[in-house]
PASESE-991602 format. One line per field, with one value per residue: y, z, x of N, C-alpha, C in turn. Coordinates in nm, 2 decimals, padded with zeros to 4 digits, always signed. Atoms other than C-alpha are relative to their C-alpha. Layout:
BEGIN
n_yy = c(Y / ...);
n_zz = c(Z / ...);
n_xx = c(X / ...);
ca_yy = c(Y / ...);
ca_zz = c(Z / ...);
ca_xx = c(X / ...);
c_yy = c(Y / ...);
c_zz = c(Z / ...);
c_xx = c(X / ...);
***
This chain:
BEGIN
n_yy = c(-00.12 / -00.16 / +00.01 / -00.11 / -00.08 / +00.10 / -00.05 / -00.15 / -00.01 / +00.01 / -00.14 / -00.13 / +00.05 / +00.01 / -00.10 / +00.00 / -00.02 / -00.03 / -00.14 / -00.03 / -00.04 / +00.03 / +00.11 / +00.10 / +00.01 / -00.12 / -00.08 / +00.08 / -00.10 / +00.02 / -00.07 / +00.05 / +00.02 / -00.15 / +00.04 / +00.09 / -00.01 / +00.12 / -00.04 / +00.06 / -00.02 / +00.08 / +00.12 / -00.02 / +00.03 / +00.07 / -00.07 / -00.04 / +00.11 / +00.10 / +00.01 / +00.02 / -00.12 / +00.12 / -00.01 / -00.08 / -00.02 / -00.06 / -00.06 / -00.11 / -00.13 / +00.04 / +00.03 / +00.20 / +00.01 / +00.03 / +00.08 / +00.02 / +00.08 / -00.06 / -00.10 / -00.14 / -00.04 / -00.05 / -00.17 / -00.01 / -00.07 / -00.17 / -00.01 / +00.01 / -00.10 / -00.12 / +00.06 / -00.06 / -00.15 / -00.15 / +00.04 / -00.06 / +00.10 / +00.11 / +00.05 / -00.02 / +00.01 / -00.03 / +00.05 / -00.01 / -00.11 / -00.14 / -00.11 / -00.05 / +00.08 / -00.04 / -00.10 / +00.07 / +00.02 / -00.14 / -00.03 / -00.15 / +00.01 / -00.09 / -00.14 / +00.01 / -00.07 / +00.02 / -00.02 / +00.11 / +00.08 / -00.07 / +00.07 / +00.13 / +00.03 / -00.11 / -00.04 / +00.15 / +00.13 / +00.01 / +00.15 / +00.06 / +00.04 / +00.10 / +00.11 / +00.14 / +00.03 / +00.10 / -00.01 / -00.14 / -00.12 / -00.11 / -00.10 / -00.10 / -00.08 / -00.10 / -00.07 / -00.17 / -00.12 / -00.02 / -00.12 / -00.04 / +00.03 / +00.15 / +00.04 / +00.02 / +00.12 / +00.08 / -00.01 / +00.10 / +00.11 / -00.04 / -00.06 / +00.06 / -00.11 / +00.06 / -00.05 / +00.06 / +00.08 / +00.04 / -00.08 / -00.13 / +00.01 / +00.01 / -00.13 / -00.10 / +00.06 / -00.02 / -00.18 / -00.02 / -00.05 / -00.09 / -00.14 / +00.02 / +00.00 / -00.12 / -00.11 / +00.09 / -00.05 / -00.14 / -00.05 / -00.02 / -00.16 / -00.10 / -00.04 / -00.07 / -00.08 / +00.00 / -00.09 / -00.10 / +00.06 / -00.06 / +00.03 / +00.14 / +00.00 / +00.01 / +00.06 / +00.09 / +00.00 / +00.00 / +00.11 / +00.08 / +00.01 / -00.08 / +00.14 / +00.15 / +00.06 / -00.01);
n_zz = c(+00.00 / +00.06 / +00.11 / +00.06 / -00.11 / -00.04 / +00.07 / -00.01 / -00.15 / -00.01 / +00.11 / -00.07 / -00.07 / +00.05 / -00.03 / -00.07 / -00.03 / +00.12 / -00.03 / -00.09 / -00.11 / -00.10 / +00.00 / -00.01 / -00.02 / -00.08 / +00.04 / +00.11 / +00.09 / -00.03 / +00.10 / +00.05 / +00.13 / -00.03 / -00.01 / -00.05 / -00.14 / -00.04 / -00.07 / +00.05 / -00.05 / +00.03 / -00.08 / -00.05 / +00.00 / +00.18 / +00.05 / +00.10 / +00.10 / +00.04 / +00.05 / +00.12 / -00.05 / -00.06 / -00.14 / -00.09 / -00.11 / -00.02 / -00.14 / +00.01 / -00.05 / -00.17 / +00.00 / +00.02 / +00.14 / +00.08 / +00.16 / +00.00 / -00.05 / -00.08 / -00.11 / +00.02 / +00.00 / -00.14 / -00.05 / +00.01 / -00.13 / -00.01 / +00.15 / -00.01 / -00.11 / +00.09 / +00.11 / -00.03 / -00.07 / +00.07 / +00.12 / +00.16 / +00.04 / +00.08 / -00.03 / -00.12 / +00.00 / -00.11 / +00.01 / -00.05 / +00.12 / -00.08 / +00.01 / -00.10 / -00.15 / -00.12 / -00.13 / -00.08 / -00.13 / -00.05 / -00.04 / +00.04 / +00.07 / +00.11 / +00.02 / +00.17 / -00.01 / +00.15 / +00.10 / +00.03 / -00.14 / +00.00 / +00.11 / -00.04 / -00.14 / -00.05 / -00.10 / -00.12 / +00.01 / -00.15 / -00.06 / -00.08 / -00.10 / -00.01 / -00.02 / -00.02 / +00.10 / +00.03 / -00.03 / +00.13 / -00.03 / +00.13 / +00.04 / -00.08 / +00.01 / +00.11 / +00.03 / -00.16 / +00.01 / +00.18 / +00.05 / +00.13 / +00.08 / +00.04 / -00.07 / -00.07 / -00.07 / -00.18 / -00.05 / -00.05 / +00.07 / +00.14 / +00.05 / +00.08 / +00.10 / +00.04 / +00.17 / +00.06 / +00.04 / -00.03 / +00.07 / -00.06 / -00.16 / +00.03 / +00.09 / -00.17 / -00.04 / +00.08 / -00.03 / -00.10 / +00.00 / +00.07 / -00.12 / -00.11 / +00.03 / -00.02 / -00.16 / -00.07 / +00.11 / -00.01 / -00.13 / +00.00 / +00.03 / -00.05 / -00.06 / +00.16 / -00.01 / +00.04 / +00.08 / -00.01 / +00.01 / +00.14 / +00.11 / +00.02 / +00.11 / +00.07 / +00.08 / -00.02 / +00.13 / +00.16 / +00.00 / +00.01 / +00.11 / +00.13 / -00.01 / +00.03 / +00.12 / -00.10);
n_xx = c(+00.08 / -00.08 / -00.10 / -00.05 / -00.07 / -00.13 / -00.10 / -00.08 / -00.05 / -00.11 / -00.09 / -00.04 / -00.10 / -00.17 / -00.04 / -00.07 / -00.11 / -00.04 / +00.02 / -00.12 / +00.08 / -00.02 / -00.07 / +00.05 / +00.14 / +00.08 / +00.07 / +00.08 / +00.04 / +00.17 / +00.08 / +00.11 / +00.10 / +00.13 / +00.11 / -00.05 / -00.03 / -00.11 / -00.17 / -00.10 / -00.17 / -00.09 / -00.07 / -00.12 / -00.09 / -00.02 / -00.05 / +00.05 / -00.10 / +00.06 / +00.13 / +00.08 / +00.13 / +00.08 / -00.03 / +00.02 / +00.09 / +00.14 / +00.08 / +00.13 / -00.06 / -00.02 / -00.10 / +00.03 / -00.03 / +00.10 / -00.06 / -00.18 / -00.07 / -00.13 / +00.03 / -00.07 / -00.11 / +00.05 / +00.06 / +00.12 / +00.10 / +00.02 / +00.07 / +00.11 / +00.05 / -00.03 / +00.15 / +00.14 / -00.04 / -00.03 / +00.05 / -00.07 / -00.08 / -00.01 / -00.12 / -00.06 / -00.11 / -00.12 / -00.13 / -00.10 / -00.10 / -00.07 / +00.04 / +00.11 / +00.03 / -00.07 / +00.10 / +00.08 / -00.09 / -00.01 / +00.13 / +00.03 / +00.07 / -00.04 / +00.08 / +00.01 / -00.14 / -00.01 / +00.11 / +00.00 / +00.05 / +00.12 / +00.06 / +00.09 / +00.02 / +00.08 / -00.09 / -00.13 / +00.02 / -00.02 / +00.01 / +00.08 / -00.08 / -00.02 / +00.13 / -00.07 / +00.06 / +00.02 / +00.14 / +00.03 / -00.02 / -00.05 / +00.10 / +00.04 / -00.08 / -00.05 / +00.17 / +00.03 / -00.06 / +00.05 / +00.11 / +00.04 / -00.13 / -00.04 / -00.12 / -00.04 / -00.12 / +00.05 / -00.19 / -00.08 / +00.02 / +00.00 / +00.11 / +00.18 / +00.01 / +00.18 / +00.02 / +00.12 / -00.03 / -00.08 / -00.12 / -00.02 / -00.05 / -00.14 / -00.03 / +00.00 / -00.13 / -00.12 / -00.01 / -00.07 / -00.18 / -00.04 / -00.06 / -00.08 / -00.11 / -00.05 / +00.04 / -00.13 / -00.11 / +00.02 / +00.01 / -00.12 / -00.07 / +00.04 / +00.19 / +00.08 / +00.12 / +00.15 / +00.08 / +00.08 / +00.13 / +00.09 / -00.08 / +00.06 / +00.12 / -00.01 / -00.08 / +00.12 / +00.14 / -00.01 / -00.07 / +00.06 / +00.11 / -00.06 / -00.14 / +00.04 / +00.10 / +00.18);
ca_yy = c(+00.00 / +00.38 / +00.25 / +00.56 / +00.76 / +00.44 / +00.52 / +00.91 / +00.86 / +00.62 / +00.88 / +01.16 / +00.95 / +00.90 / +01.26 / +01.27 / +01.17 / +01.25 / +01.63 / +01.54 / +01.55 / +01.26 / +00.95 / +00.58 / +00.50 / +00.83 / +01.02 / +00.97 / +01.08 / +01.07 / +01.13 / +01.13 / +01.04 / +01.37 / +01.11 / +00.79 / +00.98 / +00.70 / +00.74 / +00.65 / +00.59 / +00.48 / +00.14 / +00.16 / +00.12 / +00.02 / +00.17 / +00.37 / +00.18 / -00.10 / +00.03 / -00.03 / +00.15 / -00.19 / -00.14 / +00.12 / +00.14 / +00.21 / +00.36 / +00.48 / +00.81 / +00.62 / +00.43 / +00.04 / -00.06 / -00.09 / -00.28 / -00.38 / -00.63 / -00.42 / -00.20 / +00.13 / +00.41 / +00.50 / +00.86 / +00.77 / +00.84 / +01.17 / +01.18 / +01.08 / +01.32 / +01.61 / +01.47 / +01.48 / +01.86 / +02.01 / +01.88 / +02.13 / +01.88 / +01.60 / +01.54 / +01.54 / +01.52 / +01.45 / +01.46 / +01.51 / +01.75 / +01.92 / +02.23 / +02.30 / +02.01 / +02.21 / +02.53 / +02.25 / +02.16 / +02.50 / +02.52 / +02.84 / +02.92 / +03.07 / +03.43 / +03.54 / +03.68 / +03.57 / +03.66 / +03.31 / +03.21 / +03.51 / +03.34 / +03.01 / +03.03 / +03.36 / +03.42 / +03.22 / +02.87 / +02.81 / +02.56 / +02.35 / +02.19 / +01.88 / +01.52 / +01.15 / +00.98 / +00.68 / +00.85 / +01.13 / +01.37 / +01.54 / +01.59 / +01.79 / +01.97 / +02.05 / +02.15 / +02.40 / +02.57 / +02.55 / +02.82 / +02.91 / +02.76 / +02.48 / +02.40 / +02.32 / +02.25 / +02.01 / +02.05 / +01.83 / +01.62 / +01.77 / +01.87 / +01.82 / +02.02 / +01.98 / +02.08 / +02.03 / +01.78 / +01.53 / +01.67 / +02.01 / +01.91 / +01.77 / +02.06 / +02.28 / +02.02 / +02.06 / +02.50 / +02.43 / +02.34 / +02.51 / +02.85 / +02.70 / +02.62 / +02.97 / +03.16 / +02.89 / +03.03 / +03.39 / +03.38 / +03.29 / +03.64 / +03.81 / +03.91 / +03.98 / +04.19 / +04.10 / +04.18 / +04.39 / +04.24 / +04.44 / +04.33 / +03.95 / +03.98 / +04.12 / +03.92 / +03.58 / +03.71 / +03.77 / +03.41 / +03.26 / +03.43 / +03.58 / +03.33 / +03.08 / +02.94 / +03.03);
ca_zz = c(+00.00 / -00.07 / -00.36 / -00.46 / -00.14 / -00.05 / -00.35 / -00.33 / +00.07 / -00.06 / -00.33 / -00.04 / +00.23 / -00.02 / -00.02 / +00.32 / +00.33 / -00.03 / +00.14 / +00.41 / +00.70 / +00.84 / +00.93 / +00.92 / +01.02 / +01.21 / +01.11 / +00.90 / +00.68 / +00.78 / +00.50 / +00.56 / +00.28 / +00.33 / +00.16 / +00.41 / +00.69 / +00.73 / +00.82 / +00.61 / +00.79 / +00.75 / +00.94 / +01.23 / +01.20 / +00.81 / +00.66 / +00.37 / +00.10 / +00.13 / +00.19 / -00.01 / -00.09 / +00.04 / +00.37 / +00.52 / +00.76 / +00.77 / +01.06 / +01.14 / +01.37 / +01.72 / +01.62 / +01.50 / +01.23 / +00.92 / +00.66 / +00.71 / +00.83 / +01.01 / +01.34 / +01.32 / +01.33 / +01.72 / +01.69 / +01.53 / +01.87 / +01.83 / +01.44 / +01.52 / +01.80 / +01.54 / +01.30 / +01.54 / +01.66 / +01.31 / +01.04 / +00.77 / +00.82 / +00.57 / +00.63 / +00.87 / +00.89 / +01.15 / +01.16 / +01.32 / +01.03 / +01.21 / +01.18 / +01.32 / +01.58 / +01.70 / +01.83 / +01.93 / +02.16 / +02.28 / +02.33 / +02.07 / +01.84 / +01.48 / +01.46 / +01.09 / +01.01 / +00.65 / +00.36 / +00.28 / +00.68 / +00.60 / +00.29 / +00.41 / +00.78 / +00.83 / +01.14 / +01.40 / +01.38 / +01.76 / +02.01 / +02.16 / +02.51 / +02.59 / +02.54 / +02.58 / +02.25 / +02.18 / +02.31 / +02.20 / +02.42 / +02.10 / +01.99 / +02.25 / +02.24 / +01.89 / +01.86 / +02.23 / +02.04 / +01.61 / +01.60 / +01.24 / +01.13 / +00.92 / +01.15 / +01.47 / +01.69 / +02.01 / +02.26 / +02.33 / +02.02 / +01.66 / +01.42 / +01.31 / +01.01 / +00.88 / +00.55 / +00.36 / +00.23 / +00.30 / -00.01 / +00.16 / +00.50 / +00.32 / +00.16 / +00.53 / +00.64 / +00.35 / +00.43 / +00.78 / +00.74 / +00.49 / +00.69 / +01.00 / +00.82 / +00.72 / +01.04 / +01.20 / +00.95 / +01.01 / +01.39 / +01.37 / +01.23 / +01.43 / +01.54 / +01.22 / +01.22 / +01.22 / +00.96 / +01.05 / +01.14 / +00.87 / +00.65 / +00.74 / +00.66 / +00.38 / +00.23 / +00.34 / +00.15 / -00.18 / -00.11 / -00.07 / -00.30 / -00.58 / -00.60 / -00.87 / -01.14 / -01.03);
ca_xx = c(+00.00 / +00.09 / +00.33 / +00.44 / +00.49 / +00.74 / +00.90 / +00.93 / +01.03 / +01.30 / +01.43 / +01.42 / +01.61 / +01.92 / +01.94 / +02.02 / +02.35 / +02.41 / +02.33 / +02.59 / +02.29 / +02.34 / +02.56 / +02.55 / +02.20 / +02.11 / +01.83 / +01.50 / +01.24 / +00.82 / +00.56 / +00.20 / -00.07 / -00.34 / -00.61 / -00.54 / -00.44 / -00.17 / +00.24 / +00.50 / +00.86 / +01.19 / +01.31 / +01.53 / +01.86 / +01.87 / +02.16 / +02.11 / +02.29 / +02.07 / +01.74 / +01.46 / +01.13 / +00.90 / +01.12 / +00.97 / +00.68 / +00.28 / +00.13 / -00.20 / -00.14 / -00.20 / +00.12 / -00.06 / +00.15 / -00.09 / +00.21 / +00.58 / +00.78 / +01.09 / +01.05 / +00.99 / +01.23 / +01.28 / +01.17 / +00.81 / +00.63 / +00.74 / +00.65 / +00.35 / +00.28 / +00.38 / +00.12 / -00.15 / -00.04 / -00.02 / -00.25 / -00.06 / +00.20 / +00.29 / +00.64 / +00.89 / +01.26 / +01.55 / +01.88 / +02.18 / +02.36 / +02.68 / +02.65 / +02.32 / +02.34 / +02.66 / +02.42 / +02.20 / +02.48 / +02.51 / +02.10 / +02.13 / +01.90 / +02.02 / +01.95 / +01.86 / +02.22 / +02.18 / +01.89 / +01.92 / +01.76 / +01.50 / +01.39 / +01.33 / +01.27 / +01.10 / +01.30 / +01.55 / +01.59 / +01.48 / +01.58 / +01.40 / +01.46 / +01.63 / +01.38 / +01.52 / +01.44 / +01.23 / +00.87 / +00.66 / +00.86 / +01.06 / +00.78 / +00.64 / +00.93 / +00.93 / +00.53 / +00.58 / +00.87 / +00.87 / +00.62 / +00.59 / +00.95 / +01.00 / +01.29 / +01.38 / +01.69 / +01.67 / +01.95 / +02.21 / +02.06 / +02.00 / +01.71 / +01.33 / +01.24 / +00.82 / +00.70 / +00.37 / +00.52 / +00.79 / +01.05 / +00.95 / +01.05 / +01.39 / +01.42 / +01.41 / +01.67 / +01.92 / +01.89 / +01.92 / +02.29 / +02.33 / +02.27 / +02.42 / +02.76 / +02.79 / +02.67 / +02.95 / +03.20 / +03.08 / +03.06 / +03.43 / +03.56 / +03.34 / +02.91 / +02.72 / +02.42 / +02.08 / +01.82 / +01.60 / +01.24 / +01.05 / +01.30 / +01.26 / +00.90 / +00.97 / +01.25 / +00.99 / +00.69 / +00.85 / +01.06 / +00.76 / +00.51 / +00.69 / +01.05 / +01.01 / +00.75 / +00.38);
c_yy = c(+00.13 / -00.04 / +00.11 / +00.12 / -00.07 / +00.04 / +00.14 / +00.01 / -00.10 / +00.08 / +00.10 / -00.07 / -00.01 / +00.12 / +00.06 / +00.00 / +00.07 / +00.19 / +00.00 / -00.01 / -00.09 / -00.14 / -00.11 / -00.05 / +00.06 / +00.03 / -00.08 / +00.11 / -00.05 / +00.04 / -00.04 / +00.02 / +00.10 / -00.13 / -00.12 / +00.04 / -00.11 / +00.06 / -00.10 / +00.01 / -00.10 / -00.10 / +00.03 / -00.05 / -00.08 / +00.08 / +00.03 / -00.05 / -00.08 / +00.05 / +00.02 / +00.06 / -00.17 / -00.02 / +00.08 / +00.02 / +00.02 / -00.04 / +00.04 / +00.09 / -00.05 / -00.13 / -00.19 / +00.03 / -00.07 / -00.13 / +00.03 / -00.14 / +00.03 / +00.11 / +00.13 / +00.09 / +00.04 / +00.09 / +00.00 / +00.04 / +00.15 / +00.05 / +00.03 / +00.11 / +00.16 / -00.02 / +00.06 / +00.13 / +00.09 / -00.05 / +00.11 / -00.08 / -00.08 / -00.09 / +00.04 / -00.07 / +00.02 / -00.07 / +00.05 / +00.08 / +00.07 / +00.11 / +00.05 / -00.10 / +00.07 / +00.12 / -00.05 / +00.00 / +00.06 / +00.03 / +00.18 / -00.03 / +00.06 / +00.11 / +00.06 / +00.13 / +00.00 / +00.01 / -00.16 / -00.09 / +00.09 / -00.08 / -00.13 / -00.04 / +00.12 / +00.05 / -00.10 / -00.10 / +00.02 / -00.11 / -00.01 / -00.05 / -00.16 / -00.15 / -00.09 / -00.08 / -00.15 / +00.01 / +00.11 / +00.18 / +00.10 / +00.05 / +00.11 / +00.12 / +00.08 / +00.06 / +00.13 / +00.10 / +00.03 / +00.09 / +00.01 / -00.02 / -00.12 / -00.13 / +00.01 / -00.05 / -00.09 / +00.03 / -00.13 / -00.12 / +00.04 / +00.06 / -00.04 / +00.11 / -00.11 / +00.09 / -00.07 / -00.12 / -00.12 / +00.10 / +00.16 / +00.03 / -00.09 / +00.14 / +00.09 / -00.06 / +00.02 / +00.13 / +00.01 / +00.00 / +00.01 / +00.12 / -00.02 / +00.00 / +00.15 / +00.13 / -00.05 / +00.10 / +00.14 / +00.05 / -00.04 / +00.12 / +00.06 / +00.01 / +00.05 / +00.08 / -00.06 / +00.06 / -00.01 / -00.08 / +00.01 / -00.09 / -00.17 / -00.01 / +00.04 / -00.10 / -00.17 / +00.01 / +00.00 / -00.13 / -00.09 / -00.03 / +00.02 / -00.08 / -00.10 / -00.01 / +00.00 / -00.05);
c_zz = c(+00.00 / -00.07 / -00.03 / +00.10 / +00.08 / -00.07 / +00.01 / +00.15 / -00.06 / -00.07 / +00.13 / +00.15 / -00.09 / -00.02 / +00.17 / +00.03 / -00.10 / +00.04 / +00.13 / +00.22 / +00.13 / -00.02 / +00.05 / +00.00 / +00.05 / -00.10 / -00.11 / -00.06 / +00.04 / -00.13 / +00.08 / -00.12 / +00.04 / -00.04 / +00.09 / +00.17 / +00.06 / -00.05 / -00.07 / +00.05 / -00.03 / +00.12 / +00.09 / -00.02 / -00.13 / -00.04 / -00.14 / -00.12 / -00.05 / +00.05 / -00.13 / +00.02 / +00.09 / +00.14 / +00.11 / +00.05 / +00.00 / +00.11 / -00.03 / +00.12 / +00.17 / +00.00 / -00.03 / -00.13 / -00.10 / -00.11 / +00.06 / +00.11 / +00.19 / +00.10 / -00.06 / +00.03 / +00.17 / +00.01 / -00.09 / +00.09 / -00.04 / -00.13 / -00.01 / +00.07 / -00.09 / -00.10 / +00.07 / +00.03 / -00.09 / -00.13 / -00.11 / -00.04 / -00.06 / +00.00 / +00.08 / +00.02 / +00.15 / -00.02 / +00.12 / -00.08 / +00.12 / +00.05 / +00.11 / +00.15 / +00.10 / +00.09 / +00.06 / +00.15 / +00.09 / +00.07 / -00.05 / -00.08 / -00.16 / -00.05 / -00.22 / -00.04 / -00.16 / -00.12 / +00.01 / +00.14 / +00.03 / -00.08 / +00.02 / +00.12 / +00.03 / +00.10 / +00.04 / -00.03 / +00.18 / +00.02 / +00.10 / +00.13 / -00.03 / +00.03 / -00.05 / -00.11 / +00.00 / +00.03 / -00.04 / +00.11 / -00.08 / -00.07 / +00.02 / +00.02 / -00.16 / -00.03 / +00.12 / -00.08 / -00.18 / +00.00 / -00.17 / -00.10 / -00.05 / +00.06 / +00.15 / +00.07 / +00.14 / +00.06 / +00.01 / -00.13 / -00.17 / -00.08 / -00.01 / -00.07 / -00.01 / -00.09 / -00.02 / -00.10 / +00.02 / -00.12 / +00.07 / +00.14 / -00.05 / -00.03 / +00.14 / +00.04 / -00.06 / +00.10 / +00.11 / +00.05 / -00.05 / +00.05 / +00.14 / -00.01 / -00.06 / +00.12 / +00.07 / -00.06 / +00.05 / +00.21 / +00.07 / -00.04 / +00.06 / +00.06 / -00.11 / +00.06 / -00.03 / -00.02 / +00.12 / +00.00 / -00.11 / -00.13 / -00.07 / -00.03 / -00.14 / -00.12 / +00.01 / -00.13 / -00.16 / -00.01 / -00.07 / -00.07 / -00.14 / -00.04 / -00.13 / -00.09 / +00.06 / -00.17);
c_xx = c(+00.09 / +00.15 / +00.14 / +00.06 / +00.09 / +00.13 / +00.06 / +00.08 / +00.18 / +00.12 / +00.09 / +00.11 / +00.14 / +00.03 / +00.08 / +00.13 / +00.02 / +00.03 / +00.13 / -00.07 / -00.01 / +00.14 / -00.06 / -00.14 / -00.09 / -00.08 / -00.12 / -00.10 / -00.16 / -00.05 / -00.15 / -00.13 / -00.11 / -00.14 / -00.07 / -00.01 / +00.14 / +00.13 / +00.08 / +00.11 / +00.08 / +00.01 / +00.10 / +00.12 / +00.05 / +00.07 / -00.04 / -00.02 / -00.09 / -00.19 / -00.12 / -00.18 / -00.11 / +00.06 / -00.10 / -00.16 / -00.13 / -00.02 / -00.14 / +00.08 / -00.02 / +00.14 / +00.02 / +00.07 / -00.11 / +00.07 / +00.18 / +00.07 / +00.13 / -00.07 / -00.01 / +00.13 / -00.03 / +00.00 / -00.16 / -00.12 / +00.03 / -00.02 / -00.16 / -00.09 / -00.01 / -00.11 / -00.13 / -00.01 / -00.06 / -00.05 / +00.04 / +00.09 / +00.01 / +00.10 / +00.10 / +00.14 / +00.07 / +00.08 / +00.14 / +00.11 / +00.10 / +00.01 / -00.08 / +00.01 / +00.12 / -00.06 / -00.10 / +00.06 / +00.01 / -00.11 / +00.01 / -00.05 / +00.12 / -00.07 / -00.02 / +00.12 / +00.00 / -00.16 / -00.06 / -00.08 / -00.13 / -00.12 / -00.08 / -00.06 / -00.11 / +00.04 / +00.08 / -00.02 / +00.02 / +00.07 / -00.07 / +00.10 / +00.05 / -00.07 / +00.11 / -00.10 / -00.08 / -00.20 / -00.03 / +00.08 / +00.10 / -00.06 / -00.08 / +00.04 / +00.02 / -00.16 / -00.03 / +00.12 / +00.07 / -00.03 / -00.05 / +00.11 / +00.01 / +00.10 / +00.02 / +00.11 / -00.05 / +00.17 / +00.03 / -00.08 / +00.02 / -00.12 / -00.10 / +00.03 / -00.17 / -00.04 / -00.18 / +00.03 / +00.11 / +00.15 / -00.03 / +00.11 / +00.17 / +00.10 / +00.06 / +00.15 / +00.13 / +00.05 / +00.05 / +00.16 / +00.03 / +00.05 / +00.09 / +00.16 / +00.02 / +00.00 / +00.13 / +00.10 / -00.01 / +00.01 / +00.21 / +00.07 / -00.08 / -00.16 / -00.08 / -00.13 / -00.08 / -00.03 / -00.13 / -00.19 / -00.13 / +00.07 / -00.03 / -00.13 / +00.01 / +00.05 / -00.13 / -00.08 / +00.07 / +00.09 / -00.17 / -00.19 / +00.00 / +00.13 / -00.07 / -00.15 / -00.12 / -00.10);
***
């Protein structure tokens, strides 16, 4: 069942590393089906290499598997919990990307120092607080402090990102260390300036109404 969103989820997981976001078997990729209501995730601990789209997981949103063989991934409690939170959501990413997971470390957020963290974020990349993985408390943590950002850090652990779609919510993830590795780079020579709050609205709206093929 859901053929096709097996296949696109296994496309967007080999981006992951291919983007650099995560290692070995860290990190995964959620999609849910809008007409089904049902949860597509990756397999725990299946290296990338060898997964396959018929690997990966159906859920309904109280966490019964509906179709699969292999366990889930151990951050679906808190997949799931983000599902039921934020019906815009469709997809849902976490990783462990460098970068960002090092101001995770820190428990700092990323202030919008760069066009490029206006554009896609709309403001800060927050952080969230510190949650012990395997239940829905990452998720709780990422639905009390997200707000209106595709992105989220967790301390002491790494990212969520959530999209209207799962390639959306890859998409958020790429950006996120993307801007992270340059803010990193930039907070080394020096304190850059934040834009200007008018400004980030600005730069936002014409990202994300005007940007690109309509």
């Amino acid at each position: 069942m859901l053929e096709a969103l097996k296949e696109q989820l296994h496309k967007l997981h080999l981006e992951l590393p291919k983007n650099g976001l995560v290692t070995w078997t860290g990190g995964n990729v959620s999609a849910r089906d809008p007409e089904t209501g049902l949860v597509v995730i990756k397999p725990s601990g299946v290296m990338y290499d060898d997964l396959r789209p018929e690997d990966h997981v159906v859920l309904d949103l109280e966490g019964d598997v509906i179709e699969g063989t292999l366990s889930p991934s151990s951050d679906t409690a808190s997949h799931l919990y983000i599902y039921r939170h934020r019906p815009d959501v469709n997809g849902i990413v976490h990783t462990h990307s460098p970068y960002a997971t090092a101001f995770a470390a820190l428990n700092r957020p990323i202030p919008v120092y760069l066009t490029a963290i206006a554009d896609e974020f709309g403001g800060p990349i927050p952080c969230a607080g510190f949650a012990l993985i395997g239940g829905e408390e990452i998720g709780q943590q990422v639905i009390e402090h997200i707000g209106n950002s595709p992105a989220v850090l967790l301390k002491n652990h790494g990212v969520f990102t959530v999209g209207k779609s799962a390639k959306a919510a890859v998409k958020a993830a790429v950006m996120t260390e993307d801007v992270a590795r340059t803010v990193w780079y930039a907070l080394q020579l020096g304190t850059p300036d934040e834009i200007a709050p008018d400004d980030v609205k600005k730069l936002h709206d014409r990202y994300t109404n005007v940007y690109g093929q309509r």
